[in-house]
C-alpha positions in Angstrom: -16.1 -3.4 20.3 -14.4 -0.3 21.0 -12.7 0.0 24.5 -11.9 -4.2 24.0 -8.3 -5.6 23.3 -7.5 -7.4 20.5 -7.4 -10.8 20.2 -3.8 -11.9 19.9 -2.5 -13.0 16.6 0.3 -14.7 14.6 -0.4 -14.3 10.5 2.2 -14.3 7.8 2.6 -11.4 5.9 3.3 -10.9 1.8 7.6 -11.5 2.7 6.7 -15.2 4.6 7.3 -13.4 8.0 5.1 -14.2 10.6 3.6 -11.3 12.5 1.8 -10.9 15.7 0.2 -8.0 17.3 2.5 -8.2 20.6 5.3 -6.5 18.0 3.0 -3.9 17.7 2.5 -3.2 21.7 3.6 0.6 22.5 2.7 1.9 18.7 -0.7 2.6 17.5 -1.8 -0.2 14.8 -4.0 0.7 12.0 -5.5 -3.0 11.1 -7.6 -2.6 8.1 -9.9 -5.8 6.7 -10.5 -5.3 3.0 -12.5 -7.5 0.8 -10.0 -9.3 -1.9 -6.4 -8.5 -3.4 -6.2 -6.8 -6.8 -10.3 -5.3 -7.1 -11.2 -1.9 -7.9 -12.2 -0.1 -4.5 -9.2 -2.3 -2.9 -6.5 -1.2 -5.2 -7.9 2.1 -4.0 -7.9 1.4 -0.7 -4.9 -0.3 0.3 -3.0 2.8 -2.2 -4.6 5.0 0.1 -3.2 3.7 2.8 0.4 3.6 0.7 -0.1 7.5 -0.3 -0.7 8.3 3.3 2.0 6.2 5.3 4.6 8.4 5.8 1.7 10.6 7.4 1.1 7.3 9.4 4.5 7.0 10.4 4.1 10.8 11.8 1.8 9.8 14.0 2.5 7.2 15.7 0.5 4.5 14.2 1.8 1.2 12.1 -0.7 0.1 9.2 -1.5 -3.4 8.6 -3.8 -4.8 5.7 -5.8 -8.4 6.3 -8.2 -10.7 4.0 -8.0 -14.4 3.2 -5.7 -13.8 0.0 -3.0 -16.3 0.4 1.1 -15.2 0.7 1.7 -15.5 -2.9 -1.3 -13.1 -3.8 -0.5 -11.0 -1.6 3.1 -10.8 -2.4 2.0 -10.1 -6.0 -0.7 -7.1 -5.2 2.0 -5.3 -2.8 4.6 -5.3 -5.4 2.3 -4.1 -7.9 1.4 -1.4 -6.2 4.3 -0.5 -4.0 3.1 -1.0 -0.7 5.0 -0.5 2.0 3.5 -2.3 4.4 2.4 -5.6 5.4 -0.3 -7.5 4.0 -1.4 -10.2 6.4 -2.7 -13.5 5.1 -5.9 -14.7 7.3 -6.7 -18.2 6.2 -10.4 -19.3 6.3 -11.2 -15.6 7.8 -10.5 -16.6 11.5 -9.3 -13.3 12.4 -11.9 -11.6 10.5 -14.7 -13.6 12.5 -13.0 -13.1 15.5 -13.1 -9.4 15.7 -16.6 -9.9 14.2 -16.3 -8.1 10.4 -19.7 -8.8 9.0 -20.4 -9.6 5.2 -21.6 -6.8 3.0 -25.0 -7.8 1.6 -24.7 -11.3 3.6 -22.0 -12.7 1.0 -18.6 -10.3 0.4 -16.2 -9.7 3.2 -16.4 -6.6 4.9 -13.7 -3.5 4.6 -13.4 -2.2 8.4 -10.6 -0.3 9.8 -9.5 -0.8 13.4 -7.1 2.0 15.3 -5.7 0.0 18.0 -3.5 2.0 21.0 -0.2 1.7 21.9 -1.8 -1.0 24.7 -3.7 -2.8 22.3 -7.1 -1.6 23.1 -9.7 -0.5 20.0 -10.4 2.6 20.1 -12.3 3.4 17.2 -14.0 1.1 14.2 -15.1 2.7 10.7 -16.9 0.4 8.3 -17.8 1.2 4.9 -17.7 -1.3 2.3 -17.8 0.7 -0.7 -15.9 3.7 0.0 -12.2 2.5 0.6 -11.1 5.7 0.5 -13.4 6.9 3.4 -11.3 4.8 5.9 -7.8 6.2 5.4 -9.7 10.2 5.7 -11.1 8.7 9.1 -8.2 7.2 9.8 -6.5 10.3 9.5 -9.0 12.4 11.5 -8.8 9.8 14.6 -5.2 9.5 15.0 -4.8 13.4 15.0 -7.2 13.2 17.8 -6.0 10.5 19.8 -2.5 12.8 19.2 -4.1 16.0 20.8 
């Protein structure tokens, strides 16, 4: 829920490298969930996020994208598609039940975008499985706030 902390974490990313969210303390954290490496709307999606990062980096704000894809798919889908950012590997969906994604129609995982503060409080949630787009506009739009 918004106003909550995140749960800690420790997943490895599309390099090996483990990553947790105390490294992200004192920067905003974009954590997106997206359905499955290498689809249609999440090729869009996590490109989005690519096209946009420098933009990110403007603002304050790290970006970090999570399913259940294992390293090695991961570390194929980033290079494909040039991402500069890490892909974090969340096996069985623990993180993504944690924070409570739903499934989309009962039976895909959910794409929902988390902007986490610099103290690792949520403070906003967009959710929209079919437009991945949608979530790096909103994304956008937040951060610029939470910057004013």
């Amino acid at each position: 829920q918004v106003g909550d902390p995140i749960p800690n974490f420790s997943l490895i990313d599309q390099m090996g490298k483990y990553r947790t969210n105390k490294e992200f303390r004192g920067r905003t954290l974009v954590l997106f969930f997206y359905p499955k490496d290498d689809t249609p709307g999440c090729t869009i999606e996590v490109c989005g996020f690519r096209d946009k990062y420098e933009l990110f980096k403007i603002l304050g704000a790290s970006v970090c994208g999570i399913n259940n894809g294992n390293e090695e798919s991961h570390f194929v889908f980033s290079n494909k598609n040039k991402l500069q950012y890490p892909l974090l590997y969340d096996k069985n969906n623990l993180l993504r039940n944690t924070f409570g994604v739903s499934k989309y129609l009962g039976i895909l995982d959910g794409r929902v975008t988390y902007i986490i503060d610099s103290e690792g409080i949520i403070r906003h949630i967009y959710e929209d499985f079919l437009d991945g787009s949608a979530h790096i506009k909103e994304t956008i739009k937040i951060l610029k706030e939470i910057q004013n």
